[in-house]
N, CA, C and O atoms as CSV, one atom per row, in Angstrom:
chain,resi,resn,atom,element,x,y,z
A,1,UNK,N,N,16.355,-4.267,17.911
A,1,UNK,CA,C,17.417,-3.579,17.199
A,1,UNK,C,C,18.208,-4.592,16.382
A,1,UNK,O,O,18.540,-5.710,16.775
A,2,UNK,N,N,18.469,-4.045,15.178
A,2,UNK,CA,C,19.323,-5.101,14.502
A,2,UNK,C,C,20.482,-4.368,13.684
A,2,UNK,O,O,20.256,-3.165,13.554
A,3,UNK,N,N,21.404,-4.712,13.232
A,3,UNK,CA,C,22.659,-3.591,12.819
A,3,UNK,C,C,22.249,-2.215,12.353
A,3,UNK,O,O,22.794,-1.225,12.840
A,4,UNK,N,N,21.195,-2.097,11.315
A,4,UNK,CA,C,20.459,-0.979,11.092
A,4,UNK,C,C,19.489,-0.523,10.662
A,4,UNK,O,O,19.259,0.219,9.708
A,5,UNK,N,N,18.447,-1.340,11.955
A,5,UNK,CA,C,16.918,-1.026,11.826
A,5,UNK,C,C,16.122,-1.098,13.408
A,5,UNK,O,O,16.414,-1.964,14.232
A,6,UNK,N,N,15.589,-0.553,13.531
A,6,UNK,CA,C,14.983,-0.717,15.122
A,6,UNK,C,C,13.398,-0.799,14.756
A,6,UNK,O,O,12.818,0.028,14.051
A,7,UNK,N,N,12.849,-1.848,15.309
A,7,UNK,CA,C,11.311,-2.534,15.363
A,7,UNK,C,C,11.061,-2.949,16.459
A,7,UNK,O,O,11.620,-3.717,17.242
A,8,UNK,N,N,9.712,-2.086,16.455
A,8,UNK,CA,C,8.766,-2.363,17.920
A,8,UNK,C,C,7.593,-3.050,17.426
A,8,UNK,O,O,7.145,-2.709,16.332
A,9,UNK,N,N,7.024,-3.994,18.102
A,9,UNK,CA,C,6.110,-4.719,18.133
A,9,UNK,C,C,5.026,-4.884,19.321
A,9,UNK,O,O,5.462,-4.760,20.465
A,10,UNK,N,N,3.479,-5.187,19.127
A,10,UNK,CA,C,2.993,-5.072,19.952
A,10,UNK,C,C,2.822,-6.475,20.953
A,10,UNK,O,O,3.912,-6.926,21.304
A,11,UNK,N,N,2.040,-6.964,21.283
A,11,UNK,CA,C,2.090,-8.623,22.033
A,11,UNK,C,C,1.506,-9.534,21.126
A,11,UNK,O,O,1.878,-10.702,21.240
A,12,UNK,N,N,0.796,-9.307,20.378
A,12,UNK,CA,C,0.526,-10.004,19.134
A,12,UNK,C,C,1.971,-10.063,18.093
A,12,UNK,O,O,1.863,-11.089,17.420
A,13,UNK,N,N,3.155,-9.387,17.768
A,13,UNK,CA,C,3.932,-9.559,17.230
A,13,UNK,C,C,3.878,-8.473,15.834
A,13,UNK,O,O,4.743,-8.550,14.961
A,14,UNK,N,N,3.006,-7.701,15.782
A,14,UNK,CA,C,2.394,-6.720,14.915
A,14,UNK,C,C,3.301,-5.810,15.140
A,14,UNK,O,O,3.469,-5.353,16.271
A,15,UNK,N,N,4.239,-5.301,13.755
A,15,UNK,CA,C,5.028,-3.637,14.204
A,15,UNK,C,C,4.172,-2.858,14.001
A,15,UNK,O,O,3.297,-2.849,13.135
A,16,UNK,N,N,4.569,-1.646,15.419
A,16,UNK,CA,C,3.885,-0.883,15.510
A,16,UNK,C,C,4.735,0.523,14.577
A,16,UNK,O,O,4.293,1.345,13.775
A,17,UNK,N,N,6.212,0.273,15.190
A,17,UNK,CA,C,6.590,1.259,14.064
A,17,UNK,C,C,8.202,0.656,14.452
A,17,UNK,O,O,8.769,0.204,15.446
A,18,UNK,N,N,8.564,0.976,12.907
A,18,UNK,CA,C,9.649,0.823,12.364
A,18,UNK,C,C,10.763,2.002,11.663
A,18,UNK,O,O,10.336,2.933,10.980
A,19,UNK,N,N,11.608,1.889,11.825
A,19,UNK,CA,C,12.352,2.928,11.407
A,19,UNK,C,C,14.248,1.982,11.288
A,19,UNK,O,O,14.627,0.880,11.686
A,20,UNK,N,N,15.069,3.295,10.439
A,20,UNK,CA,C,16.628,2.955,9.991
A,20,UNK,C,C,16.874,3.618,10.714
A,20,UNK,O,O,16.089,4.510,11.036
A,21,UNK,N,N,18.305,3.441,11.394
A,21,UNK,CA,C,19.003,4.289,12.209
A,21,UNK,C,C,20.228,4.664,11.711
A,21,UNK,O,O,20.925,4.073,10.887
A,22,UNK,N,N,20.502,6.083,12.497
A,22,UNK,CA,C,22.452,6.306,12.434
A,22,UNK,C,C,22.690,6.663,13.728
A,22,UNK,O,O,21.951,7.243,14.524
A,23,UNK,N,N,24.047,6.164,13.876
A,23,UNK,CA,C,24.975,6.803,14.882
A,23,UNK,C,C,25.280,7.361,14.797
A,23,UNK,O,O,25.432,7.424,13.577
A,24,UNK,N,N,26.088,9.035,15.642
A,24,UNK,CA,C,26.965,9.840,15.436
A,24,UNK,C,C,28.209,9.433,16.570
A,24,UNK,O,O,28.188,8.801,17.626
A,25,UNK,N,N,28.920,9.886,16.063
A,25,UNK,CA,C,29.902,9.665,17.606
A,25,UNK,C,C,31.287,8.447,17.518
A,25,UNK,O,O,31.388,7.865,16.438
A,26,UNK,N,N,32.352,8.068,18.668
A,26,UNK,CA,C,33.152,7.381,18.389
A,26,UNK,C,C,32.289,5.928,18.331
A,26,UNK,O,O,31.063,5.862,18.246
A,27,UNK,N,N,33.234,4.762,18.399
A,27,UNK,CA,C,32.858,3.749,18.476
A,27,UNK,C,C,32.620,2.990,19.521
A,27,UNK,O,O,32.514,1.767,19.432
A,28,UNK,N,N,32.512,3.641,20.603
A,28,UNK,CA,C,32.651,3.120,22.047
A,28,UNK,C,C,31.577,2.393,22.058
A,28,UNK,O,O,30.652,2.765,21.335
A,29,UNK,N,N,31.373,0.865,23.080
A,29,UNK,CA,C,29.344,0.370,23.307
A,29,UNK,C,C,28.979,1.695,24.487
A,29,UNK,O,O,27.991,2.425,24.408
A,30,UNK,N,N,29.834,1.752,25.345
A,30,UNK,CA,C,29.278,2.488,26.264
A,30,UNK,C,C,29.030,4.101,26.784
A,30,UNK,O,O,29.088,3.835,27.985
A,31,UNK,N,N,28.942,4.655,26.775
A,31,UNK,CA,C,28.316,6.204,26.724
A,31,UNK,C,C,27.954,6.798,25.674
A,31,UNK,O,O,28.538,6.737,24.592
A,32,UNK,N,N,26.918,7.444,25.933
A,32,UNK,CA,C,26.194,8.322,24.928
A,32,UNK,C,C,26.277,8.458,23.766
A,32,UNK,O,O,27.418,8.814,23.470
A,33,UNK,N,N,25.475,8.330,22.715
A,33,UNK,CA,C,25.667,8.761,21.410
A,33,UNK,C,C,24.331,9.236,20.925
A,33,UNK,O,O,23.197,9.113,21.386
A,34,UNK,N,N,24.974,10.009,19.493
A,34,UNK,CA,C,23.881,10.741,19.117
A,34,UNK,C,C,23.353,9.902,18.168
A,34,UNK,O,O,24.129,9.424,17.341
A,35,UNK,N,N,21.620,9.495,18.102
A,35,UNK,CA,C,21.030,8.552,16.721
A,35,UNK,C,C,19.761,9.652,16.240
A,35,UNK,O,O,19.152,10.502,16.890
A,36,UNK,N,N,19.674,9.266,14.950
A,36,UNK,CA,C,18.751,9.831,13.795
A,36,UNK,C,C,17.794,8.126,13.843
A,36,UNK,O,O,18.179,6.958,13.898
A,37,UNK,N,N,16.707,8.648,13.799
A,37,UNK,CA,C,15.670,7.523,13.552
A,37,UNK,C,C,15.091,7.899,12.191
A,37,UNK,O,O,15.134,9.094,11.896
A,38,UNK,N,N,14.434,6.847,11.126
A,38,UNK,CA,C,14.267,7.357,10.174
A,38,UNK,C,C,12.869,6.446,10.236
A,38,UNK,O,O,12.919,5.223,10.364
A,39,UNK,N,N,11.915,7.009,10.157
A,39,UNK,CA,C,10.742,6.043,10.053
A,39,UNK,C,C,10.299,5.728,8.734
A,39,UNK,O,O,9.971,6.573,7.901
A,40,UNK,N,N,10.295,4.513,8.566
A,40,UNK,CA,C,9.922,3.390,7.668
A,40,UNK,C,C,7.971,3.116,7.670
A,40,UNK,O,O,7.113,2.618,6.941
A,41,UNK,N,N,8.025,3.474,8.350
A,41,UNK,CA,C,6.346,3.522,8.222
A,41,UNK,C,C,5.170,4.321,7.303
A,41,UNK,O,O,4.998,5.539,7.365
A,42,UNK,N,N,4.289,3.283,6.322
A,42,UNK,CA,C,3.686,4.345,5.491
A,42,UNK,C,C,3.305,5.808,5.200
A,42,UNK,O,O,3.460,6.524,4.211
A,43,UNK,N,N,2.811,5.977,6.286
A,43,UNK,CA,C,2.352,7.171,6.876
A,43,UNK,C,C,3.082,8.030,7.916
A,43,UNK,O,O,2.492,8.854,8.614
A,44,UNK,N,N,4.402,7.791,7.980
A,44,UNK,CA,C,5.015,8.580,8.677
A,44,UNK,C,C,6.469,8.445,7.398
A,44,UNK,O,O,7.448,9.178,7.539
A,45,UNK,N,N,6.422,7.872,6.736
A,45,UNK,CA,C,7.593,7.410,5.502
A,45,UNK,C,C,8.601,8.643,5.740
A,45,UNK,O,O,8.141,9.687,5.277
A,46,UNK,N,N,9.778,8.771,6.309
A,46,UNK,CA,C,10.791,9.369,6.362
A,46,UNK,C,C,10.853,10.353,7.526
A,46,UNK,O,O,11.951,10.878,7.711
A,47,UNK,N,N,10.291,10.542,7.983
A,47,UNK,CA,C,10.076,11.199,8.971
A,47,UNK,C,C,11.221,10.808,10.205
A,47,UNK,O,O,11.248,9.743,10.823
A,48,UNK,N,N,12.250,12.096,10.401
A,48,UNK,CA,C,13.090,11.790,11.457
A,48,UNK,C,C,13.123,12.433,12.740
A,48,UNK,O,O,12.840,13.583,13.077
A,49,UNK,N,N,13.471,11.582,13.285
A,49,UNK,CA,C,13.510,11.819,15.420
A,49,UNK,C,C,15.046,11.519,15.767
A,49,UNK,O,O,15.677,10.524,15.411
A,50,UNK,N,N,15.557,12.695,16.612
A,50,UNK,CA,C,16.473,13.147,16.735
A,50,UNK,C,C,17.229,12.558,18.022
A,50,UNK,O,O,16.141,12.395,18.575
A,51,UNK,N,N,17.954,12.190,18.788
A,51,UNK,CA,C,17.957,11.684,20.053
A,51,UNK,C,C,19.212,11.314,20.594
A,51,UNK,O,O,20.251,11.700,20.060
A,52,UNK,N,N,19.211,10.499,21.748
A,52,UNK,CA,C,20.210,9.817,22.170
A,52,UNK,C,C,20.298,8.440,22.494
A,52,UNK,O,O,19.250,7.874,22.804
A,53,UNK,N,N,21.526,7.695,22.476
A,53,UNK,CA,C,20.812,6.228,23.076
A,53,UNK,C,C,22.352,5.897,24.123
A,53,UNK,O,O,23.238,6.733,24.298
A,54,UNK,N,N,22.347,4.916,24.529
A,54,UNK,CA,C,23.356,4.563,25.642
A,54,UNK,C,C,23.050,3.032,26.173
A,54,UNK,O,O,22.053,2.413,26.546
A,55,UNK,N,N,24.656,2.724,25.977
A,55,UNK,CA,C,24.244,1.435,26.796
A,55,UNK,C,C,24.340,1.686,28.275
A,55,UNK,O,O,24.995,2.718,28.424
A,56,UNK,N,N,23.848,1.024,29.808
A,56,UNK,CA,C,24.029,1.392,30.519
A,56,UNK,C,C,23.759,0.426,31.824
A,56,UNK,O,O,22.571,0.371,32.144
A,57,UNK,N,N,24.643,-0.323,32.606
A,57,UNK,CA,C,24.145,-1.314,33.315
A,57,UNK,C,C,23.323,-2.443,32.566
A,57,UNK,O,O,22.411,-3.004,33.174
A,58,UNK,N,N,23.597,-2.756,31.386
A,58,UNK,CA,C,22.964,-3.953,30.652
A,58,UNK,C,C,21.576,-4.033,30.307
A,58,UNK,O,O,20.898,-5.060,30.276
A,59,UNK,N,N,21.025,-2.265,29.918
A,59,UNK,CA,C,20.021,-1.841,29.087
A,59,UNK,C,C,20.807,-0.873,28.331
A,59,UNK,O,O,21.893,-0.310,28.469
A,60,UNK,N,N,19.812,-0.889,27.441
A,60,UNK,CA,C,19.856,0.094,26.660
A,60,UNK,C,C,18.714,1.758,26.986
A,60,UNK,O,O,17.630,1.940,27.541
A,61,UNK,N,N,19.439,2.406,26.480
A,61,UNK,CA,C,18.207,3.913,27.301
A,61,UNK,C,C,18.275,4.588,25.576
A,61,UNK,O,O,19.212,4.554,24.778
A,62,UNK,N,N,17.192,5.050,25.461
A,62,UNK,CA,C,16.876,5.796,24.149
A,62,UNK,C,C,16.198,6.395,24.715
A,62,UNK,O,O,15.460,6.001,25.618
A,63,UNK,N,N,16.384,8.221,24.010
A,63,UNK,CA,C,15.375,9.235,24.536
A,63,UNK,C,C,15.701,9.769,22.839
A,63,UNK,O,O,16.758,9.736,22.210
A,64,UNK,N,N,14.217,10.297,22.396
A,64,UNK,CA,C,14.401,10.932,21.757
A,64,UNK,C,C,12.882,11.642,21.382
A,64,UNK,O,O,11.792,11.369,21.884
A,65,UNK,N,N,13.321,13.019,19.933
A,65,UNK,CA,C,12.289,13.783,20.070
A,65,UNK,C,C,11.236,13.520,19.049
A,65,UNK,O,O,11.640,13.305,17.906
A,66,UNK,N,N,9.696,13.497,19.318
A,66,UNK,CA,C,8.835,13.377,18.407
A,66,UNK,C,C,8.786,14.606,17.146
A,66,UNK,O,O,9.517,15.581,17.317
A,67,UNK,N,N,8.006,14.555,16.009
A,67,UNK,CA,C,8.452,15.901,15.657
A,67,UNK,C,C,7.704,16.750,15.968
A,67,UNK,O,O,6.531,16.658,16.329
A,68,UNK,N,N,8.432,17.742,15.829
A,68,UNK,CA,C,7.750,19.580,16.199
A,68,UNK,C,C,8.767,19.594,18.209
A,68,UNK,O,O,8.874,20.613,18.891
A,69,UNK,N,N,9.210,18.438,18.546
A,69,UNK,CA,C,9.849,18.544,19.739
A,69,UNK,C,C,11.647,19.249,19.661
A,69,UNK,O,O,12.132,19.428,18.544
A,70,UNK,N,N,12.136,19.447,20.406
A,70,UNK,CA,C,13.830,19.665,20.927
A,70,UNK,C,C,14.599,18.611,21.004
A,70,UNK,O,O,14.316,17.816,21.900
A,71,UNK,N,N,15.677,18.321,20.184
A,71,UNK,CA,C,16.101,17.022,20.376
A,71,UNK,C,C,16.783,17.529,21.730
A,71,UNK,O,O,17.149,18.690,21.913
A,72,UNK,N,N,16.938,16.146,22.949
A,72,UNK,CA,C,17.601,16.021,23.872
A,72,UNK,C,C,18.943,15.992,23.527
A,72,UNK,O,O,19.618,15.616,22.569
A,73,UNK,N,N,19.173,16.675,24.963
A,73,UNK,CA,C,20.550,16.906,25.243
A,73,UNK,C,C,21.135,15.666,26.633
A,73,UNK,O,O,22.312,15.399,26.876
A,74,UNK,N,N,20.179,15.225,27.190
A,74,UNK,CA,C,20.429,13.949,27.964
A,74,UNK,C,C,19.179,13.521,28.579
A,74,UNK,O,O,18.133,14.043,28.193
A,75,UNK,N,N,19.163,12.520,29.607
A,75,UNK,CA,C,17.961,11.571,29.547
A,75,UNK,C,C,17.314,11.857,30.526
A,75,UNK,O,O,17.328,11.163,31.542
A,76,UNK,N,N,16.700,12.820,30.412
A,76,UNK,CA,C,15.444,13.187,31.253
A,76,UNK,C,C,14.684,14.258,29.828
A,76,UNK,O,O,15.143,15.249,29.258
A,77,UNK,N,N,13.397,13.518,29.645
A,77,UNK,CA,C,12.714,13.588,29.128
A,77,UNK,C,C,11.944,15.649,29.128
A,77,UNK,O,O,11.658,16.330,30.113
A,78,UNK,N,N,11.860,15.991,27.777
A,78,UNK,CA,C,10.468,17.412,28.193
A,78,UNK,C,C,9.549,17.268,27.335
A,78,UNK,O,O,9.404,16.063,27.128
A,79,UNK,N,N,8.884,17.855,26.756
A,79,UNK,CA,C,7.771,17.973,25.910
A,79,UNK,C,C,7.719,17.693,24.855
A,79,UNK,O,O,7.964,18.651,24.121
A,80,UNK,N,N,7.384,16.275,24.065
A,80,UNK,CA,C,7.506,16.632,22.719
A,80,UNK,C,C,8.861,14.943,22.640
A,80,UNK,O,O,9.271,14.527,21.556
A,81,UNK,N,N,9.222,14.384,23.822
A,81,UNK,CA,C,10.290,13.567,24.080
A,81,UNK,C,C,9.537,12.189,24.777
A,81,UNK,O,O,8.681,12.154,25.661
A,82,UNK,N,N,10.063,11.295,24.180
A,82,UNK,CA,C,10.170,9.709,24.921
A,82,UNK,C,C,11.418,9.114,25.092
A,82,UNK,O,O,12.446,9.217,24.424
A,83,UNK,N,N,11.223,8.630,25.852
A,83,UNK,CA,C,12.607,7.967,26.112
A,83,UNK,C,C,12.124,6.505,27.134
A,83,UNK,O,O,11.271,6.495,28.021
A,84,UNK,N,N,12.832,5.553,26.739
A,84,UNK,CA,C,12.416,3.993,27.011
A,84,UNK,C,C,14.000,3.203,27.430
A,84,UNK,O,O,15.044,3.321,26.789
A,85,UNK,N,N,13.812,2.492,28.536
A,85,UNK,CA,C,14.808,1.528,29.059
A,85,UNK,C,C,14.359,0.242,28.270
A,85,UNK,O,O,13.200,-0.171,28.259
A,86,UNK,N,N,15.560,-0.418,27.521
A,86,UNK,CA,C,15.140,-1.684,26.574
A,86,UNK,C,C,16.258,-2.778,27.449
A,86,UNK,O,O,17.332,-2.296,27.810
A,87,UNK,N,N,15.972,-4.152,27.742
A,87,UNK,CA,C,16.740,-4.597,28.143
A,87,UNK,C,C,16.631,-5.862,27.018
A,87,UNK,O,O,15.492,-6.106,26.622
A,88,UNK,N,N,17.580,-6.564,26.556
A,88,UNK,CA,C,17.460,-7.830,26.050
A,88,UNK,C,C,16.254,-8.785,25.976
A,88,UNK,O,O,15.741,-8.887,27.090
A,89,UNK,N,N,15.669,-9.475,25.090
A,89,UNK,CA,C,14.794,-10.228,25.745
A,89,UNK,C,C,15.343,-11.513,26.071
A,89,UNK,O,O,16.452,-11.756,25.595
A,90,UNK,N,N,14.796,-12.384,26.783
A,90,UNK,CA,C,15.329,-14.085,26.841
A,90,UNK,C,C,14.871,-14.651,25.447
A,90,UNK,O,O,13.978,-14.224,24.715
A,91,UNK,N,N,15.712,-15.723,25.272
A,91,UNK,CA,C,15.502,-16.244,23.944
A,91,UNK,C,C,14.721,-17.725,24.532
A,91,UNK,O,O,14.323,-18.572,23.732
């Protein structure tokens, strides 16, 4: 994550997918907010996923919906939803 872009990579260092983000919500780090993912990827080029993220005990929790899914309403996952615990990496 970086002020406003989120990139996943595989173990080779290859993104797998990339996307811009928004926040909705106050400015708090800690509880819930609502994010828009915007994918940056050729073949998915704009394509948005709807979700939540949270800081929480010193991860981060993102759940959100693939498309044709329900965006979540909190973090337990249904059909159509991922959601991933990210913790810092060591530098």
């Amino acid at each position: 994550f970086t002020k406003d872009r989120v990139v996943v990579v595989d173990k080779e260092e290859k993104e797998v997918y990339g996307a811009t983000y928004k926040l909705e919500g106050g400015g708090a780090e800690d509880g819930a907010r609502k994010i828009s993912l915007t994918s940056k990827l050729a073949d998915k080029e704009d394509q948005v996923a709807h979700g939540l993220i949270e800081k929480k005990d010193g991860k981060l929790h993102l759940i959100y919906a693939i498309p044709g899914g329900e965006a979540p309403v909190g973090f337990k996952t249904k059909d159509k939803q991922l959601m991933f615990v990210l913790k810092k990496r060591a530098s």
